[in-house]
N, C-alpha and C positions, 0 to 999 in steps of 0.2 A: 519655581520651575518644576514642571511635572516629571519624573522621571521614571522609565518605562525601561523594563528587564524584558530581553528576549531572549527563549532558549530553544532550540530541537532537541527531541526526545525521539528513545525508538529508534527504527530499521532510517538509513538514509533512501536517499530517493531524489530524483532530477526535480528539481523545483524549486527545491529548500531555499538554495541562495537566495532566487529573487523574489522570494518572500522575506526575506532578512532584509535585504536592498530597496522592498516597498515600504516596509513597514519603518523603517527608519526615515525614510526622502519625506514619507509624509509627516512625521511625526518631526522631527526635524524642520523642514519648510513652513505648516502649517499652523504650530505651536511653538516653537522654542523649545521641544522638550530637549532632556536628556536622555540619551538610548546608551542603555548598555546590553552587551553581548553576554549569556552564561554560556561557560565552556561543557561540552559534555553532558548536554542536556541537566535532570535534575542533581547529577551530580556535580556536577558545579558548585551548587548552592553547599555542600557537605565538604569539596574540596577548596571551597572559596576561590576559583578560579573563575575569572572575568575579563573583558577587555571592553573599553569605550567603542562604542557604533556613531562613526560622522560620514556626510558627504565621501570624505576621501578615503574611508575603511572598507564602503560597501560599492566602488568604482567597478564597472567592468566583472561585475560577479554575476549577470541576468543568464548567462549562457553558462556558467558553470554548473556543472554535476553535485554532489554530496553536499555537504554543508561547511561553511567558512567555519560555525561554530566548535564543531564536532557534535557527538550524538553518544546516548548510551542506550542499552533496550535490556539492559535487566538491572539497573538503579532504580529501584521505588522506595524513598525516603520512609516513606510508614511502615517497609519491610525488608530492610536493608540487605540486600543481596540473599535473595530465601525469604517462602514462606515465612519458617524458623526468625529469620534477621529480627534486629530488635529498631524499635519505631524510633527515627530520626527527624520527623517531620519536625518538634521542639529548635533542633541544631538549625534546619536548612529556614524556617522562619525567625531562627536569632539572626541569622548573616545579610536575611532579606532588608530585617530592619536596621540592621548596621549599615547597608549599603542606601538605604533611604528611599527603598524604591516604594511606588506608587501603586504599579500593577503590574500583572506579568503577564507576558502576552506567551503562549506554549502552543507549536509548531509541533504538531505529531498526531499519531492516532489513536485507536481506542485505550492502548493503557496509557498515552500521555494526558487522553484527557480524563477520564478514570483519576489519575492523580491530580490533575487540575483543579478537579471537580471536590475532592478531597481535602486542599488546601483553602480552595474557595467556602468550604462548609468552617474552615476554620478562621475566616475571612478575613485575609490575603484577595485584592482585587485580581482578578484573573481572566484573559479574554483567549481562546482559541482558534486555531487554526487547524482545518484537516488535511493530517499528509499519508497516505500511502496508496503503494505502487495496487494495493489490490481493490481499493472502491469499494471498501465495505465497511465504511464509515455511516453508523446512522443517523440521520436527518440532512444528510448533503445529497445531493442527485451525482456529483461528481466531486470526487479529490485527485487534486493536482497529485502529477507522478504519476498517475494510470493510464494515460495518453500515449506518456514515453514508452511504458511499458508493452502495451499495445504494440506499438511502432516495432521493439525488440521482434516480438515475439512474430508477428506479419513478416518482415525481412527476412526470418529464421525458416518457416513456413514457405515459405518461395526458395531457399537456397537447400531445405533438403527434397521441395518438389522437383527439380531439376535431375541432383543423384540419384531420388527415388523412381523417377519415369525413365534415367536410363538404364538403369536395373531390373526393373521389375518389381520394385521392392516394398514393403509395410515400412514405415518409418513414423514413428511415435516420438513425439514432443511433450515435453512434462514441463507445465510454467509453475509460477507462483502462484499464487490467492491465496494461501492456509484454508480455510473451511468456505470462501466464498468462489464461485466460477467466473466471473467477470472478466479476469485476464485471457481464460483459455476462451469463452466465447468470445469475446470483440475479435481477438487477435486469432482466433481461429475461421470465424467469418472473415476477415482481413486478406489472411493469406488463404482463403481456399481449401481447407479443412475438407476431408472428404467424412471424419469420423470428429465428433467434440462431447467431450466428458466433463459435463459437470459436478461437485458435489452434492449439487440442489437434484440430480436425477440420478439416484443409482443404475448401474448399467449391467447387463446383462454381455458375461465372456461371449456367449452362445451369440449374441445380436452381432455383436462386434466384429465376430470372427465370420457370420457369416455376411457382411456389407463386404470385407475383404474379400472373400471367394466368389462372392458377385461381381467384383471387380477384376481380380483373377481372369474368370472367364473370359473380361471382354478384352485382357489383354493390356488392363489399366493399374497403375500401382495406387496405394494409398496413403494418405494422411491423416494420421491420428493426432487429435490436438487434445492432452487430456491433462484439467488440472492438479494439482498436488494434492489437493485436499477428497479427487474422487475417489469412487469405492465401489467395487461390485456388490450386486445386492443382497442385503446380508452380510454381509460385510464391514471393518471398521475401516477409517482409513491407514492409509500406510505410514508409520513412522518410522522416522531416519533415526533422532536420535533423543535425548531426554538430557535436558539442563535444569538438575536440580534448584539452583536457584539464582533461575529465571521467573520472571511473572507473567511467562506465558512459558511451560517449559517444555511440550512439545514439540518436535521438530519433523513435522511432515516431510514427505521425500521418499522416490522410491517406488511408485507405484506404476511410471511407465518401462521400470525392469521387469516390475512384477506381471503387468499385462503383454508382456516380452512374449514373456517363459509362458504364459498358457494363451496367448495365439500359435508359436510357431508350433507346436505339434497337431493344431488344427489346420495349417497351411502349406500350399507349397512355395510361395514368394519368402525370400530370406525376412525376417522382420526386426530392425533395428532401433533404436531408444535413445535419444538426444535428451540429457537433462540440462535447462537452458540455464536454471539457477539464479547467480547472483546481475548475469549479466543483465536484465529486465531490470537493474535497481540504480546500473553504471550508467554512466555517461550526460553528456549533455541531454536538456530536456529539449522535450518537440515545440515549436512555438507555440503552439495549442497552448501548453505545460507552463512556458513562459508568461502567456498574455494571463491565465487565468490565476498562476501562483502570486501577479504581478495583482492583478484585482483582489485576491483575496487579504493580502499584504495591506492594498491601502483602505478593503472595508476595515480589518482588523484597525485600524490607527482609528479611522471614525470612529467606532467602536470607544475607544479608550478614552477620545476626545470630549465624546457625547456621556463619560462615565455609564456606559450600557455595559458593567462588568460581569461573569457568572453566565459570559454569552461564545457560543461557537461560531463562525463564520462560516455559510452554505451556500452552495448555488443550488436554486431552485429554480426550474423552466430554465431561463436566459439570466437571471438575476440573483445578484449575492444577497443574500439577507444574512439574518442568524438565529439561531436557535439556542436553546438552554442547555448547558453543559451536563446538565442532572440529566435532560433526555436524551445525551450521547453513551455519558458513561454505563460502559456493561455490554452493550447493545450493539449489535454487527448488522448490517444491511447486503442482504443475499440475491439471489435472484431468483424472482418468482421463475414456479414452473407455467406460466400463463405467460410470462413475459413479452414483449413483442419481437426481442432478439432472438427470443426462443421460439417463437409461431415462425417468426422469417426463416431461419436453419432448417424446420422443415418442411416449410414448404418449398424450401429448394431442393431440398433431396439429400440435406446433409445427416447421417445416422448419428444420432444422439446415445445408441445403445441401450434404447430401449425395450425389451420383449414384444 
């Protein structure tokens, strides 16, 4: 009987579940396999925590938020907590084969697959799935959880356009993406963005401040949708705070306070700074989120079935395929400054903050 480990790794994100929930029904109905759960992503395999995946474990989870399994985002077995950590990858490959497993299917992003791709070189069967809330997963056109996120950050965008037009006021939104812009454009075209900052176009204070005084004039407030990772030009981006060991240990954040304090002394509308944060990551997914975590779930079982192992699962056009885990890891997908969601913005008049 073939038996098939599944874990989430990394930041959680609406999706996860019913990617747990595909990837089981199929492998389960399809084959006979066994499906077991690791807890806490690849720390599981270190803390040997596990639980059996059937029919009746993964019930009624297609609509839930975060992960059944749990998750970790600074475990990397070959670096065990730090740069500095000593390599445990030996430990977390003795427990694989004590548990008897066949292939491990890893739910996460660039560093889950990164590690994926790592244990694969040391071959451990391994098949991937791409999860995060910011879309900048390379070789997928889209990851599950950036839909939802979208969705946040649009509703957010409409609820301080309302306090913002009865006031008169600048009102600045800071989402997620780390170094890519995708959450703050979709969801800044979404909701009506009068100003959207990416980190693919550095932005000019000067531009910014004077789209708001153009608006001023006409007696119109504005909306700033700018993401975590942007940066005026010349400039680095903003960081919040620094986790030594972490394996990613930057923590952007901060930069729609920073773009606060040098608008308002070029303006006279009050201008105020909503950091939207974790909430972009909470909550039930969008069905979008559901139908697509839910395909990707059961390409990933194909996958295992067909032994096509050392492979990521992507949608490309309208269709999942997959791609080589060796041409995921390391690698982030940004947005072009040609982009088409970048010609739309502005060709409708939305300032990008550019000179």
């Amino acid at each position: 009987m073939l038996h098939v480990g599944v874990l989430t790794g990394g930041g959680d994100c609406p999706g996860m579940n019913a990617v747990i929930r595909a990837v089981t029904l199929a492998l389960v109905d399809e084959c006979g396999a066994r499906v077991t759960g690791i807890e806490r992503g690849f720390l599981g395999l270190l803390t040997r925590r596990v639980r059996p995946l059937a029919r009746a474990a993964v019930a009624g989870i297609v609509a839930e938020g975060g992960t059944m399994l749990g998750t970790h985002n600074r475990c990397d077995p070959f670096a065990y907590f730090g740069a500095a950590g000593a390599d445990r990858s030996a430990d977390a490959l003795s427990y694989v084969r004590e548990l008897g497993l066949d292939v491990l299917v890893a739910i996460g992003g660039d560093g889950t697959m990164g590690i994926a791709h790592r244990f694969a070189e040391l071959g451990l069967p391994v098949v991937g799935v791409p999860k995060t809330i910011d879309n900048d997963l390379f070789g997928t056109e889209r990851t599950f959880g950036f839909d939802s996120a979208v969705a946040v950050v649009a509703e957010a965008l409409d609820r301080l356009g309302t306090t913002a037009r009865s006031h008169g006021r600048v009102m600045i939104a800071e989402t997620m993406g780390r170094y890519a812009g995708w959450i703050a454009l979709e969801g800044g075209l979404a909701g009506g963005a009068d100003v959207i900052l990416v980190p693919e176009l550095p932005f000019s204070v000067d531009a910014v401040a004077a789209r708001c005084r153009e608006r001023e004039a006409q007696g119109l407030a504005t909306i700033v949708c700018i993401a975590e990772g942007a940066a005026a030009v010349g400039a680095a981006p903003t960081v919040h705070a620094t986790i030594a060991d972490s394996p990613d240990p930057l923590r952007l954040g901060g930069v729609g306070a920073w773009l606060q304090q040098q608008l308002q002394p070029r303006l006279e509308s009050e201008v105020r700074t909503t950091l939207l944060g974790h909430v972009q990551r909470g909550g039930s997914p969008t069905a979008f989120d559901r139908v697509l975590a839910t395909r990707f779930g059961y390409h990933a079982a194909q996958l295992v079935q067909q032994r096509r192992f050392g492979a990521m699962v992507a949608l490309q056009g309208d269709s999942c395929t997959s791609v080589p885990i060796a041409e995921v890891a390391g690698r982030n997908r940004r947005v072009p400054a040609d982009h088409e969601l970048v010609r739309a913005a502005r060709g409708i008049g939305v300032a990008l903050g550019e000179a």
